[in-house]
C-alpha positions in Angstrom: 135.1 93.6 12.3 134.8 93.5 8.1 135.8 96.2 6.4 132.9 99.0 5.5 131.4 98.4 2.0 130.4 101.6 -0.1 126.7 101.9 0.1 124.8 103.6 -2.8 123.0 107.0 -2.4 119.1 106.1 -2.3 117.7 109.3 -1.1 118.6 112.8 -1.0 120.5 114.1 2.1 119.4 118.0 1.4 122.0 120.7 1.6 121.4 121.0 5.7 125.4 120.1 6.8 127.7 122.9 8.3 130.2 121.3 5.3 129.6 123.2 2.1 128.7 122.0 -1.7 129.0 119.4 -4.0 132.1 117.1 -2.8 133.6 114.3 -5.1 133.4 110.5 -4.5 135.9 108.8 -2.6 137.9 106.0 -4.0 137.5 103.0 -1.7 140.9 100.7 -2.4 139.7 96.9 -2.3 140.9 95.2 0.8 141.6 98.7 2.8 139.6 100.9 4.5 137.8 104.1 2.5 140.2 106.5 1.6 139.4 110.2 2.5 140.9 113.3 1.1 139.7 117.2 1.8 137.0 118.0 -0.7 135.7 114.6 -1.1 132.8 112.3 0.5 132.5 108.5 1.4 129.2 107.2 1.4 129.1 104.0 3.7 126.7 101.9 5.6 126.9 101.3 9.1 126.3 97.5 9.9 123.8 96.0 12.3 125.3 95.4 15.5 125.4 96.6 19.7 126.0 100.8 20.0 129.7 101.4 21.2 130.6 97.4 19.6 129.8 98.6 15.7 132.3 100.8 13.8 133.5 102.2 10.3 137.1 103.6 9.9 138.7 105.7 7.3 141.8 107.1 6.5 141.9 111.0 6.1 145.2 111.8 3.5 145.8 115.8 4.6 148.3 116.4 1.5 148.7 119.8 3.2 149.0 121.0 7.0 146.3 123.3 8.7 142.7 122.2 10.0 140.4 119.9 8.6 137.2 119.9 9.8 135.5 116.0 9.0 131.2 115.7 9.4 128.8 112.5 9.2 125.7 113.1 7.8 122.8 110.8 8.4 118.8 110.1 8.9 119.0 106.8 10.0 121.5 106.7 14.1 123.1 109.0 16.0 127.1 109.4 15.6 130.1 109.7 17.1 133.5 110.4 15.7 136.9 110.6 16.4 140.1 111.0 14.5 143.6 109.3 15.6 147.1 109.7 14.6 147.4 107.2 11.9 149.2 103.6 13.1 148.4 104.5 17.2 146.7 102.2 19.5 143.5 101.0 19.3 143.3 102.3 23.0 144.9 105.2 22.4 143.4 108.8 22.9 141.7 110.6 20.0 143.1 113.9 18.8 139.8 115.3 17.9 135.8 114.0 18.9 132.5 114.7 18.8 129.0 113.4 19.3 126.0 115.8 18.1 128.6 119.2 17.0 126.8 118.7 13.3 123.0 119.1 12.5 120.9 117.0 14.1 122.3 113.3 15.6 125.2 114.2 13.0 128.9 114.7 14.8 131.3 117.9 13.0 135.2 118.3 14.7 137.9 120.1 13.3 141.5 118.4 13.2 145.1 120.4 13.1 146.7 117.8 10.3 149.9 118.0 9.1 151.3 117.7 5.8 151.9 113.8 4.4 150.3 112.7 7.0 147.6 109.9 7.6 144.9 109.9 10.0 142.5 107.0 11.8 138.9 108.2 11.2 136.2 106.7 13.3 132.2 106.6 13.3 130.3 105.0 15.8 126.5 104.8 16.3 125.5 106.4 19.9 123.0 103.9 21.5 121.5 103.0 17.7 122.3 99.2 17.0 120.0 99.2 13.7 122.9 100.7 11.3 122.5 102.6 8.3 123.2 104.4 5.5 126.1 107.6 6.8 128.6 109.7 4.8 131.9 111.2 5.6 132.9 114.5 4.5 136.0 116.4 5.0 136.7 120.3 3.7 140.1 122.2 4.3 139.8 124.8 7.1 137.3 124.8 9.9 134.0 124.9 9.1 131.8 128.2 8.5 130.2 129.5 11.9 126.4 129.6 11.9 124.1 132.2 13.5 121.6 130.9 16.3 119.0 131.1 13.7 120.5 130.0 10.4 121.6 126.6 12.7 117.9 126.3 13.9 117.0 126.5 10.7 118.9 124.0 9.5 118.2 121.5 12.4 114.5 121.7 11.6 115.1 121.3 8.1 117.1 117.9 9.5 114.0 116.5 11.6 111.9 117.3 8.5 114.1 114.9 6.3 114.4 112.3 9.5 110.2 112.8 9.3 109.8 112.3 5.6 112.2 109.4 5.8 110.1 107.8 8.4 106.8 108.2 6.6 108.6 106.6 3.2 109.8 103.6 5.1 107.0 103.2 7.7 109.4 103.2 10.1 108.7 103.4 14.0 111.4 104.5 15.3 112.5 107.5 12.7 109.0 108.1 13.9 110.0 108.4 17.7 113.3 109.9 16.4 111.7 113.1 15.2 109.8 113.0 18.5 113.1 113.4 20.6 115.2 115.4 18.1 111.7 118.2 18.1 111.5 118.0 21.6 114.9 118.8 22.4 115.0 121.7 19.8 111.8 122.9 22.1 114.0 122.1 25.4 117.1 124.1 23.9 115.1 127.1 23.6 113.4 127.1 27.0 109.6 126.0 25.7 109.8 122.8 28.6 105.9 122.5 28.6 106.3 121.3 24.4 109.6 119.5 25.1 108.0 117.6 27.6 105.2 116.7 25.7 107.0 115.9 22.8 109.8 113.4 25.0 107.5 111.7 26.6 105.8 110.4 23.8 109.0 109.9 22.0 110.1 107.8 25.2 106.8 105.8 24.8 107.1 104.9 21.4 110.8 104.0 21.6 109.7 101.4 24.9 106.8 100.0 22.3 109.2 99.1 19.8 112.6 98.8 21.3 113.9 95.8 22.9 113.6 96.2 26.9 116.7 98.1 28.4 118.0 99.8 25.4 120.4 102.2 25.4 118.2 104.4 23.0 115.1 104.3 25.6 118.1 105.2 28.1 118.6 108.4 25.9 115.6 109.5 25.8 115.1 109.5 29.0 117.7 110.9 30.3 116.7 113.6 28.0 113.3 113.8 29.9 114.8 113.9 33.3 116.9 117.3 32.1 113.7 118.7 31.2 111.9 117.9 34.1 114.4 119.0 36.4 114.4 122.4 34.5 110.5 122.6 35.2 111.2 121.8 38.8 109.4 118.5 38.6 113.0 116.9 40.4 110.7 113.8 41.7 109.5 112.9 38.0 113.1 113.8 37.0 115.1 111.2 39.6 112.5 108.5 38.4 114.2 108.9 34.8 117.0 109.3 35.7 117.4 106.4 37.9 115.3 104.7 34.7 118.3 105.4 32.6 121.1 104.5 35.2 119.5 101.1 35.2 119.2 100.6 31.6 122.7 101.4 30.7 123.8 98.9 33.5 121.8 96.4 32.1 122.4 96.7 28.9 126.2 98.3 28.6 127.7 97.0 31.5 129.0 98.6 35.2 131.6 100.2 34.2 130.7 101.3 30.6 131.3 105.4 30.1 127.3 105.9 29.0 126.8 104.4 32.9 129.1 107.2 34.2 126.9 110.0 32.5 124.2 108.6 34.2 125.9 108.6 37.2 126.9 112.2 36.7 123.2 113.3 35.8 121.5 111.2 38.8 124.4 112.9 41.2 123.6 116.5 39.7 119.8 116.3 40.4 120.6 115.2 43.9 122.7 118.3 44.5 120.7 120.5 43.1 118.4 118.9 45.7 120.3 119.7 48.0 121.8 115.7 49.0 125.3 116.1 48.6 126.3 113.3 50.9 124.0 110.8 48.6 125.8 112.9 45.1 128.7 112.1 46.3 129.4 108.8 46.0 128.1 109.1 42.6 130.3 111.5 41.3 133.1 109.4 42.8 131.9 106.3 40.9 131.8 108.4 37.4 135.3 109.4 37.8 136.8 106.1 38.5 134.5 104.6 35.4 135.8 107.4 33.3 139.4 107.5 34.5 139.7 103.5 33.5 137.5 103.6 30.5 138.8 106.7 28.9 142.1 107.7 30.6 143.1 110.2 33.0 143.4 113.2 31.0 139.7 112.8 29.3 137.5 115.8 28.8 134.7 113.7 30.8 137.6 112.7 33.2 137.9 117.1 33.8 134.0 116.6 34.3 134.1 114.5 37.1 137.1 116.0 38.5 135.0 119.0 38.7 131.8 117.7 40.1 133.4 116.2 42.5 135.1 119.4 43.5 131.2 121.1 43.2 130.1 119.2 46.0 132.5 119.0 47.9 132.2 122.6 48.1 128.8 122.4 48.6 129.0 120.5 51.9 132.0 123.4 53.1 135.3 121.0 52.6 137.0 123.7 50.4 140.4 121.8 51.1 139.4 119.0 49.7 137.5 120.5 46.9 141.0 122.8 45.6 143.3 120.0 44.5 140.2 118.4 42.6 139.7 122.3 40.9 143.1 122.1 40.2 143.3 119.1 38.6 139.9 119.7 36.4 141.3 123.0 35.2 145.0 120.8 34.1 143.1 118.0 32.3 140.7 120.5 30.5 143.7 122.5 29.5 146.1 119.8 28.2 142.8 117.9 26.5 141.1 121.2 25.3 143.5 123.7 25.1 144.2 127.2 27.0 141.3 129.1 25.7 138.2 126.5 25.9 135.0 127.8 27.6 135.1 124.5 29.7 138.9 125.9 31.1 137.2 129.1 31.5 134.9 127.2 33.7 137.6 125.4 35.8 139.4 128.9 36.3 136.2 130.4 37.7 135.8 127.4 39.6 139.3 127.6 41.2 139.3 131.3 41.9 135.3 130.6 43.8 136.9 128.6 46.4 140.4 130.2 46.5 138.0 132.8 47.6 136.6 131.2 50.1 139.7 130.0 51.4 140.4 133.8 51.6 143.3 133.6 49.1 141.7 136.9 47.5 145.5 137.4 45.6 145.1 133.8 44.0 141.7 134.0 42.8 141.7 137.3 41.2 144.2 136.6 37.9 141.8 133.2 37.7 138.7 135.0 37.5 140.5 137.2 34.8 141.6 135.1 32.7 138.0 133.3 32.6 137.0 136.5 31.7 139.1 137.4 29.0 138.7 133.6 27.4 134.6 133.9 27.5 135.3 137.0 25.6 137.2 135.9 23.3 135.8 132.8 22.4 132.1 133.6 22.8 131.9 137.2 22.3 131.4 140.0 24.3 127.5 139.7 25.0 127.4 135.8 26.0 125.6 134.6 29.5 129.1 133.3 30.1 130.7 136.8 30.3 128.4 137.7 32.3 128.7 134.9 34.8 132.7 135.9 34.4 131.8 139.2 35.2 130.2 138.7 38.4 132.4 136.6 39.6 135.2 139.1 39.6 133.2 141.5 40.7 132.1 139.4 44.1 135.3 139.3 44.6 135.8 142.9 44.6 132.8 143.5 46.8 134.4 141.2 49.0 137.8 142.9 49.1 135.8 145.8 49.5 136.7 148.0 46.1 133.2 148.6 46.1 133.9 152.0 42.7 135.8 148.7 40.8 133.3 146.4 41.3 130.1 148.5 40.0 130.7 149.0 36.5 131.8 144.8 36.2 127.7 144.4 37.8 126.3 146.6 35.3 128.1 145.6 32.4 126.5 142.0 33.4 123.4 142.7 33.8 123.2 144.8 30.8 124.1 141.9 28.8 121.3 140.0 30.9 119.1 142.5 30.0 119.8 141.8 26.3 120.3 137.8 26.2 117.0 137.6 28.9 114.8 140.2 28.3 114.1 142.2 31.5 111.3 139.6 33.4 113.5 136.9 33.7 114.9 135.5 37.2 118.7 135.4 36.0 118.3 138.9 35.2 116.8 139.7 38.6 119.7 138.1 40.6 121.9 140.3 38.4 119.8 143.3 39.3 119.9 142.2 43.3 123.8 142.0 42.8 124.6 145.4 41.7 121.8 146.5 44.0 124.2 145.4 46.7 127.1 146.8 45.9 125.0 150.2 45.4 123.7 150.1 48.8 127.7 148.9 50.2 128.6 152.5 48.3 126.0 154.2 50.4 124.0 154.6 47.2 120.5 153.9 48.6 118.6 155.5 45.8 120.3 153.9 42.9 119.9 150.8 45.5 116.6 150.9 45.3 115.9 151.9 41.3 117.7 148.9 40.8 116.2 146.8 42.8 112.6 148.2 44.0 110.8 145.4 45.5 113.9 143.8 47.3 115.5 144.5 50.5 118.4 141.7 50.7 119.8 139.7 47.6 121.7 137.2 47.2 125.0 137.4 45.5 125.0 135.5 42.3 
C-alpha cells in the first residue's frame, strides 16, 4: 500500500464533530506515515480501492499519559478506526475501535496512552471503495458527552453537509447516502413508516448506480431488514436479509467478518421467529468466522458467544447454553472492561439461566452487579436499569420474597413510565409484572389498578 498523501481542504467540514475547535496542521515527514499529536489534525485522502483492502495509517505521539480520544471526519465513506501499540503485528488486536461512535459515517474512540509512547492509527472505509477526502483529529482527554438532542442535532447538521455536497458535485451516491443516513436517524427514533420509506429508496438508488453485489447495497439493506423486522414485516425482512448475506459472500468472500454479521442478523430474525434449530447453525457459522478472522477474545467473538448461548436457551438446553454465558461474559470483560453495558448484558444473561438451572444463590450477585454497572454507566433512568431491575426482581418473585421484589417493579416501571410514555407496550409488560407480584402479596386491588384490563401477564 503507498503511503497517504496530504490532501488539501476544498470545502468546509462545519463545526459538527464531538472534537472541539480550531486544531493545528499536522506535519507529514516525507517518506513516513502522518504524524499525529493531541491538538492537531491530518487532512488525508483515502485512495480508490475494495472496502476492508484500502487503508491510511498514522502515528499518534501521546507526549503525556492519560486518554486521547482520536475522530475521522468525512462527507465522502463511512469509517472505521483503530489504534495499535506502536511496532505490533499487522494481525495483532487493536487497543481501541470504532465504526460510526462520531457524527454521522464518522468513527470517535478514546485510547489510554502512555507517556513517550507511539501509537499505530488506522482508517478504513466500511463497504465505500470510491475514497475520499477524511481528516484525523486527536484532543487530550475523552471527548465531551452529548445530550440526545444536542447529538441529533448535530447528526442532521452532518446529512445536511453530506446533502449539499451531493448537489455541488452531482453526485449519486452522496445522493443515496443522505437517503440511508435520514432514514436511519428516523429508524433510531422509532418513526419505521419514514425509515422505511426513506431506505428503500436509498437501497434503490445505491442498486442503480453501484456495481452488482456491493458491499454498500449490502448495507443498506441490512439496514432495511432491521426496520422491517421492527414493523413486524419479518417476511420482507428475511428477503433482505438473506439479500445481504449473499452480497457480502459474493463480494467479500465466506469467511470475511461483514458475512458473519449477516449471519448473526439472518439467525436473529429467525429466532425471533421462533426457528431456533434453522438460527442455529448460523450463529455457529458467525462465531467460527469471527473467532479466525478476529481472534478469540473479540467483542463480536463475545457476540456470538452469546447468541449462541440465546438460542440455545431458547430450545430448553440450559447446560449447554451456561459455559457459552460464561465465556461471552470473560471475553466482553477482558476486551471491554468490568463496567461495559455489553458485560452488564452477559451478567444478566448468566444469572437468567443460572436461574433456570435453579442456582437462585449464583444468579442473584450477577443480576446485581448488572444492575449496579447500568447505573453507573448509563444513569439511573436508562431502559437498561430497568431491564436490570426486573430481572432481579423475577428472581425474587421466584424465590418468593414477594415485599423485596415490589419496590425493584415499580422503580422499573416508573422509569418506563418516563423513557416510554404511558401507552407504550414495554411499559405494559412492566405494568403486568408488578401486577403479579401484587396479586402473589394477596394485593388484589393494587393488582388490579395496576393492571385493569389484564388477568394473567407475562413476566418480562
Amino acid at each position: 500500500m503507498s503511503l497517504p498523501q496530504a490532501a488539501p481542504r476544498t470545502r468546509s467540514f462545519l463545526a459538527i464533530l464531538l472534537l472541539a475547535g480550531s486544531v493545528a496542521r499536522a506535519s507529514l515527514a516525507a517518506g513516513h506515515a502522518p504524524v499525529l499529536h493531541p491538538g492537531e489534525t491530518v487532512r488525508l485522502v483515502m485512495p480508490k480501492g475494495a472496502a476492508g483492502r484500502t487503508s491510511l495509517t498514522l502515528t499518534l505521539v501521546a507526549p503525556a499519559g492519560g486518554p486521547v480520544t482520536i475522530e475521522t471526519s468525512t462527507l465522502d465513506f463511512d469509517t472505521r478506526l483503530k489504534v495499535f501499540a506502536a511496532g505490533s503485528a499487522a494481525e495483532a488486536s487493536p487497543m481501541a475501535e470504532d465504526d460510526n461512535g462520531g457524527i454521522g459515517l464518522n468513527s470517535r474512540l478514546t485510547v489510554e496512552c502512555q507517556a513517550g509512547r507511539d501509537y499505530r492509527v488506522v482508517v478504513r472505509p466500511v463497504n465505500d471503495d470510491w475514497g475520499g477526502p477524511v481528516e484525523v483529529s486527536a484532543v487530550t482527554g475523552p471527548a465531551p458527552a452529548l445530550d440526545r438532542e444536542e447529538r441529533q442535532q448535530r447528526v442532521a447538521a452532518y446529512w445536511d453537509a453530506v446533502e449539499a455536497e451531493g448537489q455541488r458535485t452531482g453526485s449519486a451516491i452522496l445522493d443515496a447516502r443522505v437517503q440511508l443516513g435520514r432514514g436511519s436517524m428516523h429508524y433510531l427514533v422509532g418513526e419505521y413508516p419514514e425509515a422505511r420509506r426513506l431506505l428503500e429508496a436509498a437501497l434503490k438508488r445505491f442498486s442503480e448506480v453501484l456495481p452488482p453485489n456491493h458491499p454498500t447495497t449490502a448495507f443498506c439493506s441490512t439496514r432495511l431488514a432491521t426496520t422491517l423486522m421492527r414493523m413486524g414485516d419479518f417476511a420482507a425482512a428475511r428477503t433482505r436479509y438473506e439479500r445481504a448475506l449473499a452480497i457480502r459472500e459474493k463480494a467479500l468472500g465466506p469467511d470475511h467478518p461483514e458475512v458473519a454479521t449477516s449471519l448473526n442478523n439472518l439467525a436473529n430474525l429467525l429466532r425471533a421467529t421462533g426457528e431456533f434449530a434453522a438460527a442455529r447453525p448460523l450463529y455457529q457459522r458467525a462465531l467460527a468466522i469471527r473467532e479466525q478472522a478476529l481472534g478469540p477474545d473479540h467483542p463480536d467473538v463475545g457476540e456470538s458467544l452469546n447468541n449462541l448461548a440465546i438460542v440455545l436457551k431458547d430450545m430448553g438446553d440450559y447446560a449447554a447454553a451456561r459455559p457459552l454465558y460464561e465465556r461471552a461474559l470473560a471475553v466482553r470483560e477482558r476486551a471491554l472492561g468490568p463496567d461495559h453495558p455489553d458485560v452488564a448484558a452477559s451478567l444478566n444473561n448468566l444469572a437468567t439461566v443460572l436461574q433456570d438451572l435453579g442456582d437462585y444463590a449464583a444468579a442473584r450477585p450477577l443480576y446485581q452487579r448488572a444492575l449496579a454497572i447500568s447505573e453507573k454507566v448509563r444513569g439511573p433512568d436508562h431502559p437498561d436499569v430497568a431491564a436490570g431491575l426486573t430481572g432481579l426482581a423475577n428472581l425474587l418473585t421466584a424465590m418468593a420474597e414477594y415485599a423485596a421484589a415490589r419496590p425493584l417493579y415499580e422503580r422499573a416501571l416508573a422509569i418506563g413510565e418516563k423513557v416510554y410514555g404511558p401507552d407504550r407496550p414495554e411499559v405494559a409488560l412492566l405494568a403486568g409484572n408488578l401486577a403479579v407480584v401484587l396479586q402473589d402479596q394477596g394485593d388484589y386491588a393494587a393488582a388490579r389498578r395496576s393492571a385493569p384490563t389484564i388477568r394473567t401477564w407475562p413476566r418480562a
